[in-house]
C-alpha positions in Angstrom: -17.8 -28.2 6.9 -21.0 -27.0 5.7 -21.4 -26.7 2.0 -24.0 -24.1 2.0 -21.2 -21.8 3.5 -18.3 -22.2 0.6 -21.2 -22.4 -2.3 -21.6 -18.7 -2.8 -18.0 -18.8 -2.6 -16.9 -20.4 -5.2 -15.9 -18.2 -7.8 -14.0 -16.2 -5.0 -11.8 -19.4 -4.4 -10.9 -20.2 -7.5 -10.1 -16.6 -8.9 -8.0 -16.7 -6.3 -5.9 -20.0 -6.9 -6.1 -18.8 -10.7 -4.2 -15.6 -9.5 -1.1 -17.3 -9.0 -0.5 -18.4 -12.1 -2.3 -20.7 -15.3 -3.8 -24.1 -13.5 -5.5 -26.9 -15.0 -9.1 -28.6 -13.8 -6.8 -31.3 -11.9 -3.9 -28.7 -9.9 -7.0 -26.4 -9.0 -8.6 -29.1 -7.4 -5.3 -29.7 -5.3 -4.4 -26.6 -4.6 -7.7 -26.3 -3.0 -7.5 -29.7 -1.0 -4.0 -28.3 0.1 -4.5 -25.0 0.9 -6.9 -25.7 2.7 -5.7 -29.2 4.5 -8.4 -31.3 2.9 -11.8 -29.1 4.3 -12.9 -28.6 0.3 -12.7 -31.7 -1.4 -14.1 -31.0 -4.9 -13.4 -33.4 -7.8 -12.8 -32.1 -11.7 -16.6 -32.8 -12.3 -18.0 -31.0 -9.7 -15.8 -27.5 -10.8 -16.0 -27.8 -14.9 -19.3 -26.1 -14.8 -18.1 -23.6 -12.8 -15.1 -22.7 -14.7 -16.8 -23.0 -17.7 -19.5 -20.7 -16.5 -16.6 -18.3 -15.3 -15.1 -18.9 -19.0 -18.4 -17.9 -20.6 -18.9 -14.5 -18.4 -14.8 -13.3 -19.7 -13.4 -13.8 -16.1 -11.2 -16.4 -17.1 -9.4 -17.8 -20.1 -9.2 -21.1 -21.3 -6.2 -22.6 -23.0 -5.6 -26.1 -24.6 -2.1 -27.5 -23.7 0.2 -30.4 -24.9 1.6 -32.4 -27.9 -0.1 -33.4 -31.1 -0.5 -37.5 -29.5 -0.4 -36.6 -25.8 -2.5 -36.0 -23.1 -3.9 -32.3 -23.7 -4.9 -30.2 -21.0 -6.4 -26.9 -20.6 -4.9 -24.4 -18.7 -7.1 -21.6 -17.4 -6.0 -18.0 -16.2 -7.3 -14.6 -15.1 -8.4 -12.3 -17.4 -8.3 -8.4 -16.8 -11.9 -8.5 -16.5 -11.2 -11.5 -13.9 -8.7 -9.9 -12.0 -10.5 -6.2 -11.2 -13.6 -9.1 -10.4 -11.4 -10.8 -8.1 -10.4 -7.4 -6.3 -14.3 -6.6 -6.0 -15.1 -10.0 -4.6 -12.0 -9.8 -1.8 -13.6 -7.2 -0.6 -16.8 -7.9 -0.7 -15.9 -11.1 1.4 -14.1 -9.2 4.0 -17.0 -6.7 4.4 -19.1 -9.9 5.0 -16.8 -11.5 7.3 -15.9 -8.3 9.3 -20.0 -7.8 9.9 -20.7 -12.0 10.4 -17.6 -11.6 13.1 -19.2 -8.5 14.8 -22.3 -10.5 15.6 -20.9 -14.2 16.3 -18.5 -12.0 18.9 -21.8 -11.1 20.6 -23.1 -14.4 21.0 -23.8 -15.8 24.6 -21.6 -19.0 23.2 
């Protein structure tokens, strides 16, 4: 799959897995692979700076995690801001996909 397609995308995606409940970096990453049988394959690296940027702009919510002397992680979830920007985003993405499917229908292909 072309990455150019799912980049603008991003945020949309993981709102969305965020939706269903608190995640960390790590269950993000496989709910993605999962839902969508393996076609995004990020690693933790490659989606810190995006939650982080979605952390700085109030659309999410970070949470540390764990036991004094265990592993710690942080768990991330909507915020209200997040979820009305979710809402705007589905829609926006199925406006876009509604008009992209009214001219690939057209095509000679």
């Amino acid at each position: 799959m072309e990455t150019e397609l799912y980049k603008g995308t991003l945020s949309l995606l993981i709102l969305s897995v965020l939706s269903r409940q608190p995640m960390y970096g790590y269950a993000i990453v496989t709910a993605m692979r999962e839902d969508t049988n393996g076609a995004f394959e990020w690693t933790e690296g490659a989606l810190y700076p995006s939650l982080h940027k979605l952390e700085a702009i109030g659309l999410i919510r970070g949470e540390w995690e764990g036991d004094p002397g265990t592993r710690r992680r942080r768990y991330y979830q909507l915020t209200d801001k997040g979820r009305r920007a979710l809402s705007e985003k589905k829609d926006s993405w199925k406006h876009l996909c509604r008009a992209v499917n009214q001219v690939v229908e057209k095509s000679n292909e």
